[in-house]
C-alpha positions in Angstrom: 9.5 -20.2 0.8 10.8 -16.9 -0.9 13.3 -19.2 -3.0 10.6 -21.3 -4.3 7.9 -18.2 -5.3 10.4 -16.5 -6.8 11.0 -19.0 -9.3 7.2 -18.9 -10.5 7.1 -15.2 -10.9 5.6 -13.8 -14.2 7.0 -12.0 -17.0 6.9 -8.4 -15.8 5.6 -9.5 -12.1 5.3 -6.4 -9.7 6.7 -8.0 -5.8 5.1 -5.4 -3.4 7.2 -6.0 0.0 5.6 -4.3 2.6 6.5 -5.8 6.0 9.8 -7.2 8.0 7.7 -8.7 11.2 9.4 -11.9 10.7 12.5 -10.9 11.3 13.0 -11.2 15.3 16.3 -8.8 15.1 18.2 -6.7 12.5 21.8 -7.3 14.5 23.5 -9.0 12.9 21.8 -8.1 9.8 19.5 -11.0 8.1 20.9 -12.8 5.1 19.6 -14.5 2.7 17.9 -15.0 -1.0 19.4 -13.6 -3.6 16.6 -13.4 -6.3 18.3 -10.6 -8.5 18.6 -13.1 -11.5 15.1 -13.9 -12.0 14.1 -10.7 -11.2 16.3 -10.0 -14.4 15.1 -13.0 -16.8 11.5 -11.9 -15.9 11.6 -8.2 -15.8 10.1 -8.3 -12.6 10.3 -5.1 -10.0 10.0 -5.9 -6.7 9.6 -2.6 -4.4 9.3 -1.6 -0.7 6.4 0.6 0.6 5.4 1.9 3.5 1.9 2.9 4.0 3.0 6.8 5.3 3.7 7.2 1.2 0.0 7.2 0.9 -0.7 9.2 4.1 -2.8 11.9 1.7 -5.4 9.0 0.5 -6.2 7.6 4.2 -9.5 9.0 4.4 -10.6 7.5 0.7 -8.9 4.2 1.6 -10.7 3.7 5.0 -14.3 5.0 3.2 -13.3 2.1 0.5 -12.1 -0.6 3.1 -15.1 0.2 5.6 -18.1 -0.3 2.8 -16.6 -3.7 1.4 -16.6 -4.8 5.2 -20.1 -3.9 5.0 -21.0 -5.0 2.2 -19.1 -8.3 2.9 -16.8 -8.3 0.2 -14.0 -8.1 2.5 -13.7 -10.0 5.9 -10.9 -10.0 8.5 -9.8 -12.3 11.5 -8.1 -10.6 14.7 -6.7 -12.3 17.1 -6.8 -10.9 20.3 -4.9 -10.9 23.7 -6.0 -9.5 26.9 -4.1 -7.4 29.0 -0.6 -5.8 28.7 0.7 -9.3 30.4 -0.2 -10.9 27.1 2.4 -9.0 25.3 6.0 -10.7 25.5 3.6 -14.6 24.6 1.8 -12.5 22.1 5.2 -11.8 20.4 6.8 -14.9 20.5 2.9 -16.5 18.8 3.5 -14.0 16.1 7.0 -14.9 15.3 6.1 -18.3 15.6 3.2 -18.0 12.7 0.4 -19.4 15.6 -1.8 -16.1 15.3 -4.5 -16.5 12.9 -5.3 -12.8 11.6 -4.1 -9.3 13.1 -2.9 -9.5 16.4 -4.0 -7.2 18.5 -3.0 -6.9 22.6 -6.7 -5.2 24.4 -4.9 -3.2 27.0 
């Protein structure tokens, strides 16, 4: 999938990555796409983040996040598991794609 998005990318496209769930295991250390050439042809940053760099604007992002659930602009699915004996199939469903939204064990 990342080979065939990267190749659509705009002129001056900004490539927020900010998650690794997908990867089961760092050992060995994943391979894989190397995308530094059209990064290159189009200009493009792509940049990590973590959302502890914006630690100082939590309070205005939850106000913000909470009033367009309100108001309906923004909506969310959760997938939910019962019980701490949900957890090891919970994982595997998330590696496997087969949640639909947040997953979230209810301990």
């Amino acid at each position: 999938m990342h080979d065939a998005v990267v190749r659509q990318i705009n002129v001056g496209a900004l490539i927020a990555i900010c998650g690794t769930a997908s990867y089961a295991s760092w050992d060995p250390w994943n391979e894989g796409p190397r995308p530094e050439r059209h990064l290159l042809v189009k200009r493009a940053i792509m940049q990590g983040f973590l959302t502890t760099d914006f630690a100082p604007r939590y309070e205005e992002a939850i106000a913000a996040l909470a009033g367009w659930i309100r108001s309906g602009e923004l909506r969310y699915r959760e997938d939910v598991q019962d019980g701490i004996e949900a957890a090891p199939a919970s994982i595997a469903m998330l590696y496997a794609g087969e949640n639909r939204g947040k997953l979230v064990i209810k301990l």
